[in-house]
MARPA-305113 format. One line per 3 residues: their letters; for each residue x, y, z of C-alpha. Coordinates in Angstrom, 3 decimals. Layout:
! residues N
A) X Y Z; ...
This chain:
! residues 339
XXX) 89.391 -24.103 96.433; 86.771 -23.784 93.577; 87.561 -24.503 90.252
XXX) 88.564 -21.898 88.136; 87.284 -20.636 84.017; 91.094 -21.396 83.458
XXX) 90.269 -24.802 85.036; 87.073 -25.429 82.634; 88.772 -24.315 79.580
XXX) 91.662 -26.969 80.188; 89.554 -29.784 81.235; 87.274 -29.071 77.873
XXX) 90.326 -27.965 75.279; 88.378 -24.712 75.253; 89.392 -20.855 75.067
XXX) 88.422 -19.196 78.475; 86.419 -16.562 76.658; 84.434 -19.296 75.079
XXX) 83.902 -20.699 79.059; 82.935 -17.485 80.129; 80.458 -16.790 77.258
XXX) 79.013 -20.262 77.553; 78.849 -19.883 81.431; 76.374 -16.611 80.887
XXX) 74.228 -18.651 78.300; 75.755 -16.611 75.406; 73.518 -18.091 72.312
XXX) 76.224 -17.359 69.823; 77.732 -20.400 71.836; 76.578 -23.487 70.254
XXX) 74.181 -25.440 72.641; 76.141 -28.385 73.134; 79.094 -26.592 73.811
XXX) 77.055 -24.481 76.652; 75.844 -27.866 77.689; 79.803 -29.138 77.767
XXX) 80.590 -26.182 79.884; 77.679 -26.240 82.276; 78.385 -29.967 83.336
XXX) 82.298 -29.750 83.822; 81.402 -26.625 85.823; 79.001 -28.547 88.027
XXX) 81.642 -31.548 88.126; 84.463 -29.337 89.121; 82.912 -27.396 91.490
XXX) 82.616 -23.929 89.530; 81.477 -20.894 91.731; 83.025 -17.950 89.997
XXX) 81.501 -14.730 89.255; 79.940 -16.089 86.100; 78.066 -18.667 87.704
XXX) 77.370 -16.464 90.688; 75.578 -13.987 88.737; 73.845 -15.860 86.430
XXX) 70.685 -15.675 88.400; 71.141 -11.927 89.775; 72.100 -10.596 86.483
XXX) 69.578 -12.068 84.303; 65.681 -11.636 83.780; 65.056 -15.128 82.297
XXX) 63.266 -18.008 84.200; 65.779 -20.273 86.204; 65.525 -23.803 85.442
XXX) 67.745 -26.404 86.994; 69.095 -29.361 85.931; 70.058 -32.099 88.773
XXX) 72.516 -34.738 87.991; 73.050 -37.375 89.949; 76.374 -36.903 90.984
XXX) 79.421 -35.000 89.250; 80.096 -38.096 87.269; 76.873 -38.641 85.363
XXX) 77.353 -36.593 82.611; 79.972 -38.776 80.961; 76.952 -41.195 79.984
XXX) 76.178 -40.808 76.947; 72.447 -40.867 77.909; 72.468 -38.283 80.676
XXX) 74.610 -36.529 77.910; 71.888 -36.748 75.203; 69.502 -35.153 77.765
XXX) 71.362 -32.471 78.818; 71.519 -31.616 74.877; 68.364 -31.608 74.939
XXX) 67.221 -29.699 77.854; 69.594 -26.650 77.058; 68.683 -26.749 73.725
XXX) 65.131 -25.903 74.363; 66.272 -23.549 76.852; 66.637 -21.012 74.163
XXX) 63.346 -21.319 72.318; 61.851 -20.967 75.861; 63.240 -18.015 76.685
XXX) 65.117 -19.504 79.745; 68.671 -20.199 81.597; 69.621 -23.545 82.683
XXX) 71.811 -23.949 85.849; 73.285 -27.604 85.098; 73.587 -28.991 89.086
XXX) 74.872 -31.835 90.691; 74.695 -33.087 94.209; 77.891 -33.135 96.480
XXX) 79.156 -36.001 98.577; 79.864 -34.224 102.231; 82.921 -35.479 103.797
XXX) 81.116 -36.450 107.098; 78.293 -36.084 109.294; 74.983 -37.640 109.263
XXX) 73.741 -36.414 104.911; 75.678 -37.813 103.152; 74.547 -35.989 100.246
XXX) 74.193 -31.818 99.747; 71.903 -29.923 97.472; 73.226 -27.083 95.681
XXX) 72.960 -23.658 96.427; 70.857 -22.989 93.712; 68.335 -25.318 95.165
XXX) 68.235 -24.211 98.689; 68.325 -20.348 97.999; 65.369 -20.538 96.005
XXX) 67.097 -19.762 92.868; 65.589 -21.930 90.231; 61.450 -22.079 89.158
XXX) 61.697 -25.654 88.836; 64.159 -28.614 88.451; 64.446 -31.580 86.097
XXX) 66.159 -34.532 88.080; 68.290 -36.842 85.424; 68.111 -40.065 85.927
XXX) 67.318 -42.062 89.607; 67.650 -40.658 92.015; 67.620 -41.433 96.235
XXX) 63.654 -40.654 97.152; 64.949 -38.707 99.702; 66.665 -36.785 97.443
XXX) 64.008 -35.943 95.504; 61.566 -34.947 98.505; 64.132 -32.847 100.008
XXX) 64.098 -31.163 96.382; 60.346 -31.041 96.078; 60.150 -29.074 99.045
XXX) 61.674 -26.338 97.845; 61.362 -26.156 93.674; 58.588 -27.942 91.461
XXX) 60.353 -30.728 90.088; 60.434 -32.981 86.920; 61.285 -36.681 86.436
XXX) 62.539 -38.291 83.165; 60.909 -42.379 83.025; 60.770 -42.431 86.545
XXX) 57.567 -41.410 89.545; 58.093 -41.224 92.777; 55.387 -42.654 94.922
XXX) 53.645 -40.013 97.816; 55.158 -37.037 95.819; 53.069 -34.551 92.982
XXX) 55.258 -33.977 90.380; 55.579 -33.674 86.328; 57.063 -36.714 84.258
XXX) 58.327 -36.976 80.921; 58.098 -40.814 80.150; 59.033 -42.718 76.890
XXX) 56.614 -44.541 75.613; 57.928 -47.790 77.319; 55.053 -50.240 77.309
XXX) 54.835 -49.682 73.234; 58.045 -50.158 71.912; 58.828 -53.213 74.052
XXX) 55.551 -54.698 72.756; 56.491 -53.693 69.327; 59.912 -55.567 70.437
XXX) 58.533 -59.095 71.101; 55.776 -59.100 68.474; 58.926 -58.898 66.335
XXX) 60.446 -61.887 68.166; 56.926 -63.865 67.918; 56.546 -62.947 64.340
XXX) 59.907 -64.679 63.947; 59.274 -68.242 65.683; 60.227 -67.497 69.468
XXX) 57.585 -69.418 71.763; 59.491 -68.909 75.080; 60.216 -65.128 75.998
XXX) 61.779 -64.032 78.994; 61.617 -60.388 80.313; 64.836 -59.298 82.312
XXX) 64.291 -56.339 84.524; 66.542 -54.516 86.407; 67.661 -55.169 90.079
XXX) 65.558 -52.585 91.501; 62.170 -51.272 91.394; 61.366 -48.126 89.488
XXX) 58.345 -46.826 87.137; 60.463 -47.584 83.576; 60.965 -51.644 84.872
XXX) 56.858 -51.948 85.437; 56.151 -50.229 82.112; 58.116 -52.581 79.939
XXX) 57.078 -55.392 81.676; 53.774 -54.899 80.950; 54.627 -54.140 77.383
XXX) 55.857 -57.671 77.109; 53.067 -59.221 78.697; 50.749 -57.606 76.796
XXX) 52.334 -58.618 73.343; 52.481 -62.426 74.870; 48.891 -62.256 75.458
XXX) 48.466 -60.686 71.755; 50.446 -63.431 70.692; 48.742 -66.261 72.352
XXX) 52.183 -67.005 73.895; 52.036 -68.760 77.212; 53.014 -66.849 80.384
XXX) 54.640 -68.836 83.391; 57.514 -68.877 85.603; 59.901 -68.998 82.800
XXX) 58.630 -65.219 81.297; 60.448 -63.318 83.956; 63.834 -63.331 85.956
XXX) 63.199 -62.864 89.878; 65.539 -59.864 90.669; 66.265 -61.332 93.836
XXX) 67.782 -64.392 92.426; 69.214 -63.239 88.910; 71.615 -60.092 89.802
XXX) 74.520 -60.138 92.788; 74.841 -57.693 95.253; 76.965 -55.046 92.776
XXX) 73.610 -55.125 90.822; 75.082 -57.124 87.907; 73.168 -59.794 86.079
XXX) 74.152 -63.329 87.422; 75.227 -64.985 84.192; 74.042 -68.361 85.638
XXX) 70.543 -67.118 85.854; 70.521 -66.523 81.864; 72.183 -69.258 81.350
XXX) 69.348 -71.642 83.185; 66.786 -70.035 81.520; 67.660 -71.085 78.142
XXX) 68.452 -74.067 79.390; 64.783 -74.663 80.210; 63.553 -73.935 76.899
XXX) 63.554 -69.814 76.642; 64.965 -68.631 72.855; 64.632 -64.781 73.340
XXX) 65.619 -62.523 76.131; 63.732 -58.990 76.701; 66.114 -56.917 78.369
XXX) 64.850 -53.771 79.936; 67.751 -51.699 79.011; 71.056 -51.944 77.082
XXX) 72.864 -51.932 80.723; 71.041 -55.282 81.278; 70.907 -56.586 77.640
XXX) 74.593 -56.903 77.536; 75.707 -58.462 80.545; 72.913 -61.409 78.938
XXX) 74.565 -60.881 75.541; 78.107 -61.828 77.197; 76.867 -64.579 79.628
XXX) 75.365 -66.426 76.953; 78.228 -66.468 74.115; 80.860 -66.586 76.715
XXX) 79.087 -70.058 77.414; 78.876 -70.780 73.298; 75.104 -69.796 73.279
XXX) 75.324 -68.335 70.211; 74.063 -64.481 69.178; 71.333 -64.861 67.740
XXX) 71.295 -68.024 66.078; 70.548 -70.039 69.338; 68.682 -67.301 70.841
XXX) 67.652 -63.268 70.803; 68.528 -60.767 72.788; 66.831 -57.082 72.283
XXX) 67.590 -54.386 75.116; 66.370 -50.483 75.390; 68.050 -47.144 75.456
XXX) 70.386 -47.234 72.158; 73.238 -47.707 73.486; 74.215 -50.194 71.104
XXX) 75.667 -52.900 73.823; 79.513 -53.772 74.187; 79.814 -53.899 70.340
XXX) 77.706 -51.663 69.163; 74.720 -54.732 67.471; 72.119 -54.858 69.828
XXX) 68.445 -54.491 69.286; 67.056 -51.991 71.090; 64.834 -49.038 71.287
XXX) 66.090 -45.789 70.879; 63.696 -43.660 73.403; 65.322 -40.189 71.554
XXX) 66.651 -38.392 75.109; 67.030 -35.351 73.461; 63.269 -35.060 72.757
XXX) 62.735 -36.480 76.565; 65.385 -33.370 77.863; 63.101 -30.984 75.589
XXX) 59.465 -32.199 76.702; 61.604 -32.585 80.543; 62.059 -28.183 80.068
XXX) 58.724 -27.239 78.547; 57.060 -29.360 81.429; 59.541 -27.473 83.955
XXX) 58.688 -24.093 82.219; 55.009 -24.439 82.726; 55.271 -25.959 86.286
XXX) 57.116 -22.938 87.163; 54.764 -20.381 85.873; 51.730 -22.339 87.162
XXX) 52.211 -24.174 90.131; 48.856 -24.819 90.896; 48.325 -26.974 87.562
XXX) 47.645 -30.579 87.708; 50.889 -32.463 87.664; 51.173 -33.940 83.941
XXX) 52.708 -37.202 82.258; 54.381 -36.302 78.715; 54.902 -39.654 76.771
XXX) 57.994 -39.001 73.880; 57.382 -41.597 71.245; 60.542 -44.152 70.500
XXX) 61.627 -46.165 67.576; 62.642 -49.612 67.452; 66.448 -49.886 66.003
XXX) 67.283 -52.528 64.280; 70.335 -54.366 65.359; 72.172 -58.263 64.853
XXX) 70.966 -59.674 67.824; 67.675 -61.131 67.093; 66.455 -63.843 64.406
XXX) 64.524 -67.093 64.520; 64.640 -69.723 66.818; 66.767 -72.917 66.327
XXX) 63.437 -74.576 65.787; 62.464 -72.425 63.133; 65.756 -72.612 60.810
């Protein structure tokens, strides 16, 4: 059985009347409330009449918003984009239908796109976060869609992307300004657009640097996480061994699991070396280095891209670039070598 306005109200401490007016994008409901709503709706399973005639009852452009599964919106990055995209939603004029996909219980997909999707209900969709490629071709066939950081490879499409290659650069110029001669980029286990942009942030500032690049400036994916995807400890560990002072972390996720491996070994934070990650997230207590890539204004640029897709389909397919800033955290300082 479907889940209920009751249902929604409970799970969010709401009153149902506040559900219900959120649920038909009522703006005297604050946007972050609406954006509450929308994602326990999509978590729960919400199909009531408010939902149902969302579409049918109003004139507005449809846009939908695609988590990756009925958990996601508990990040506090998917969280920050949602905020973002149904925020804009009301300067533009349109309705968000916050979506997630479904596990089926059996049978050969695994995974089921919602109704909104397959009926042709929404103008265009912004995906949050990664997402299986098949995923995201079976959802290209049917709506325009738009990425956040990420392309997919043999698919047209929009992309908002922060301005990755930038603010890591801007990252380890810091670290080179402050002694560090052996820099080490950590990217994640798997392959996506984000990873190759940073990388070549770093690289580029090592060149700018005259900083030597070698076998030591990178951890092989393959080698350094296990099969959960976790960073191997070890393979941080080995690296500083050899001589590297500063780790590059291409996210928070990443830059914390370093951050632990090395003090939990007495590698100490960052007197012995630096660690700097990206996405803001602040790392298990809340001192990292990092770069705050402002999701909000990457769910905004994410809606005006899906608006104009929507409206012009035949448009070239754009990139949208949301300039980051560079927060300053208690994870970085100069090498042992320079104190």
């Amino acid at each position: 059985m479907s889940a209920s306005i009751t249902d929604i109200a409970a799970r969010l401490e709401l009153s149902a009347a506040t559900v219900s007016r959120a649920l038909r994008h009522d703006l005297r409901i604050h946007p972050q409330t609406r954006a509450k709503v929308a994602a326990a709706a999509a978590e729960l399973g919400y199909q009531g009449r408010a939902r149902r005639n969302l579409v049918r009852s109003s004139r507005k452009l449809q846009i939908g918003l695609l988590l990756r599964s009925q958990e996601s919106h508990r990040g506090v990055n998917a969280t920050r984009i949602l905020h973002g995209v149904t925020a804009e939603a009301d300067a533009a004029g349109v309705t968000v239908s916050v979506l997630a996909l479904r596990q089926r219980d059996g049978g050969d997909e695994p995974l089921v796109l919602p109704q909104a999707i397959t009926a042709g209900e929404c103008g265009a969709v912004v995906l949050e976060g990664r997402q299986p490629a098949a995923v995201v071709a079976a959802v290209a066939a049917l709506a325009p869609v738009v990425t956040i950081d990420l392309v997919y490879d043999g698919l047209v499409h929009d992309a908002v992307m922060a301005d990755n290659q930038a603010r890591i650069a801007e990252l380890t110029l810091r670290l080179a300004a402050l002694g560090h001669r052996r820099l080490c980029f950590v990217p994640e286990w798997y392959p996506g657009t984000f990873n190759q942009e940073r990388e070549a942030g770093f690289l580029r500032a090592l060149v700018e640097s005259a900083l030597p690049v070698g076998a030591d400036s990178r951890l092989d994916p393959a080698a350094a996480y296990d099969p959960a995807g976790d960073l191997r400890g070890e393979a941080v560990l080995a690296a500083h061994r050899r001589g590297v002072t500063a780790f590059v972390c291409v996210n928070d996720r990443v830059a914390g699991q370093a951050l632990a491996a090395l003090e939990q070994a007495g590698v100490a934070v960052p007197a012995c070396a630096s660690v700097t990650g990206f996405d803001a997230a602040g790392g298990p207590d809340g001192r990292l280095t990092s770069v705050d890539p402002r999701f909000e204004e990457l769910g905004r640029a994410a809606l005006d891209l899906a608006v104009r897709r929507s409206r012009a389909p035949a448009a070239a397919a754009l990139r949208v670039s949301v300039v980051g800033q560079v927060v300053a955290g208690a994870t970085i300082g100069p090498p042992p070598s320079a104190g």
